[in-house]
C-alpha positions as a printed Julia matrix, in Angstrom:
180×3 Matrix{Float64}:
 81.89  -41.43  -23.13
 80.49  -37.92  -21.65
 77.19  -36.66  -22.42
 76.29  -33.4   -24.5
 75.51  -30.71  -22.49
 73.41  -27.37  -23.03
 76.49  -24.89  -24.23
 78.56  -27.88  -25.86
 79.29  -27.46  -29.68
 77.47  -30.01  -31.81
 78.65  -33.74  -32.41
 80.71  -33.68  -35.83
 80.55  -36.49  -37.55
 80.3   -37.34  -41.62
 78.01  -40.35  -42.03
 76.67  -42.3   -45.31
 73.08  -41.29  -45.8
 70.21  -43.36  -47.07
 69.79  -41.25  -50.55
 73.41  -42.58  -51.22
 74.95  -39.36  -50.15
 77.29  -38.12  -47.2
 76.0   -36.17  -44.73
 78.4   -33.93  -43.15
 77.48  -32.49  -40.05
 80.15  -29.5   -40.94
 77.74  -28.13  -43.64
 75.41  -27.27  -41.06
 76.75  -24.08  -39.81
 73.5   -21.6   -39.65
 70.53  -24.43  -39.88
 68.75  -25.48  -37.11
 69.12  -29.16  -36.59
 67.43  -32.0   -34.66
 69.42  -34.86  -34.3
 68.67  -38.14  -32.77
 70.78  -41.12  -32.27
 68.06  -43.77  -32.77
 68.26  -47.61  -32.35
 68.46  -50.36  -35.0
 66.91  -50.09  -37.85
 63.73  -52.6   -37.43
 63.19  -51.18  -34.2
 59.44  -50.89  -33.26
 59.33  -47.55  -31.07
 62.05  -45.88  -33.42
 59.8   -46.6   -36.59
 56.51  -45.58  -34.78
 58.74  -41.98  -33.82
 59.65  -41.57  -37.46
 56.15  -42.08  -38.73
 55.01  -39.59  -35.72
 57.56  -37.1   -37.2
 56.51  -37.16  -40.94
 53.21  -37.2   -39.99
 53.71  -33.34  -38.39
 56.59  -32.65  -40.83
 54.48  -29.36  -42.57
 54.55  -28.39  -39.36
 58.27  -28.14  -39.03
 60.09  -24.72  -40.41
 61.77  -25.37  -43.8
 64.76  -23.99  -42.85
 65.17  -26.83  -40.28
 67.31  -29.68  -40.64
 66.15  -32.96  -39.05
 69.12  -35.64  -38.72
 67.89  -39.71  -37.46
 70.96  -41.47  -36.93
 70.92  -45.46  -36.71
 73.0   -48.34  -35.23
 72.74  -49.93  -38.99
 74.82  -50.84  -41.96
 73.49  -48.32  -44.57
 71.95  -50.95  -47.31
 69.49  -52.64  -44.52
 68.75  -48.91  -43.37
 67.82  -47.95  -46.87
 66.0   -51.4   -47.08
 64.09  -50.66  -43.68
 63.43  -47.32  -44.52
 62.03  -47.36  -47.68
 58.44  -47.88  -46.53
 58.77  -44.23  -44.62
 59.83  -41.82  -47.57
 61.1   -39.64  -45.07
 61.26  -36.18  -46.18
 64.31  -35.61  -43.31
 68.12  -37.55  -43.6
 68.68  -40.58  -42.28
 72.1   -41.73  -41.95
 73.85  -45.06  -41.1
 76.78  -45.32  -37.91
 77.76  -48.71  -38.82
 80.29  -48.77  -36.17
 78.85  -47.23  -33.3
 81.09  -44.91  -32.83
 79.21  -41.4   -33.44
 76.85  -43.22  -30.63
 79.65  -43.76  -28.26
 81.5   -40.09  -28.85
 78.01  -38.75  -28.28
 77.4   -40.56  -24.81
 74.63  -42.76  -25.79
 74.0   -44.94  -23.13
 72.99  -48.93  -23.18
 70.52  -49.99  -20.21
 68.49  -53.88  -20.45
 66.15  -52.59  -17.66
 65.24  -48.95  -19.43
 65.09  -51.15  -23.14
 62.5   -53.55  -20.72
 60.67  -50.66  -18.89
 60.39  -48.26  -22.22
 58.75  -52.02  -23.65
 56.5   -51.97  -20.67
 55.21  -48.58  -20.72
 54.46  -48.86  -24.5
 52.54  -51.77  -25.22
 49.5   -49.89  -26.97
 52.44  -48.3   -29.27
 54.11  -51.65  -29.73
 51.08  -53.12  -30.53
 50.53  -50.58  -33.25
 54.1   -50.81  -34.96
 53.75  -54.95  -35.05
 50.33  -54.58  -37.03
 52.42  -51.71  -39.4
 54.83  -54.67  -39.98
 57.4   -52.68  -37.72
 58.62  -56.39  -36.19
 62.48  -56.12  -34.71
 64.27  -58.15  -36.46
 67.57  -58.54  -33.99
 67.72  -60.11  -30.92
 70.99  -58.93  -29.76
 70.99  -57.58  -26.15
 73.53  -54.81  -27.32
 71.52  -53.1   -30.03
 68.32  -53.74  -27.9
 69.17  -52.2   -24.41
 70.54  -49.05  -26.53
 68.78  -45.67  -25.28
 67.87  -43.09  -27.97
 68.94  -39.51  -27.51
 67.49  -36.2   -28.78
 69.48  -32.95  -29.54
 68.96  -29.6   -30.41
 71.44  -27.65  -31.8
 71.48  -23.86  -32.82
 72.36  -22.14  -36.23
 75.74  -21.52  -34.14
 76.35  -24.57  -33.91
 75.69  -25.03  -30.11
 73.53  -27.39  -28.19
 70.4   -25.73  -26.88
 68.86  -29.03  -25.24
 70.15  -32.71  -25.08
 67.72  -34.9   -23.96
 69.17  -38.46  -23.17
 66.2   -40.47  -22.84
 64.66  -41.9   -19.82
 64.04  -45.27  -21.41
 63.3   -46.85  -25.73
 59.93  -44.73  -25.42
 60.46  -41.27  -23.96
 61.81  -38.77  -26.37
 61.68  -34.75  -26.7
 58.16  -34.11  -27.52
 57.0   -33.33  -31.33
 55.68  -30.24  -30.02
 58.96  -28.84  -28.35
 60.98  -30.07  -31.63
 58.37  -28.03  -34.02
 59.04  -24.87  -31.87
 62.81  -25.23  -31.73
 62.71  -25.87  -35.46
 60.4   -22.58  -35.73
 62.68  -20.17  -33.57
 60.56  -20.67  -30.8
């Protein structure tokens, strides 16, 4: 289970997506993409991110393809993702293993501290209704990871997050997406 490095030729991986399609990660050869290997689907901070996202999304280039991948069996990610109308694709790794190919780690004290650090934004996703709906230690302690990858196909930043709460900033993601 190695982690992506800067250099390292994107994750390839052909996944069911939430608008009943397949994305293939093949067919993005000359698109920038963002991917990120989120949690479970109901999870609190990933829901919050999402909305954070769409919020900026005009601010994104066009030509840029945003990828959210999720520990979740694809009808309770279409279910749970409904409410978001996200204008991005959202895909389902019911097994876990694009997660574990792509060195996504699983840490109960960085799930705890990334809960600790966040209350205000915790707070906020409980009164959206963003309530997590599993209590299984395995899909909570899992550690979401950002990626950049170039119309080449090569990684340009991985960011494996600190803890559930620290991600690549919106800002940095908007540039990549605009060339910058």
């Amino acid at each position: 289970m190695a982690t992506i490095q800067t250099g390292d030729a994107s994750p390839q991986f052909s996944l069911p997506a939430i608008d009943g399609s397949t994305f293939n990660m093949s067919d993005m050869q000359g698109k920038r993409v963002i991917l990120t290997f989120f949690r479970f689907s109901s999870c609190p901070l990933c829901n919050m991110r999402i909305r954070s996202i769409i919020q900026r999304w005009d601010e994104f280039s066009n030509d840029a393809v945003m990828v959210a991948v999720f520990d979740a069996k694809i009808g309770e990610l279409q279910k749970r993702m409904k409410k978001h109308n996200a204008p991005f694709i959202i895909v389902a790794d019911e097994t876990y293993e694009e997660f574990n190919k792509s060195g996504v780690k699983k840490s109960f004290f960085k799930f705890m501290w990334g809960a600790m650090r966040s209350p205000l934004t915790l707070l906020k996703a409980t009164l959206r209704g963003y309530v997590p709906l599993t209590m299984s230690i395995s899909k909570l302690s899992t550690i979401p990871v950002d990626i950049l990858i170039d119309e080449e196909g090569k990684v340009v930043e991985a960011h494996y997050c600190k803890d559930t709460a620290d991600h690549i900033s919106l800002d940095r993601m908007i540039a990549f997406s605009n060339g910058v």
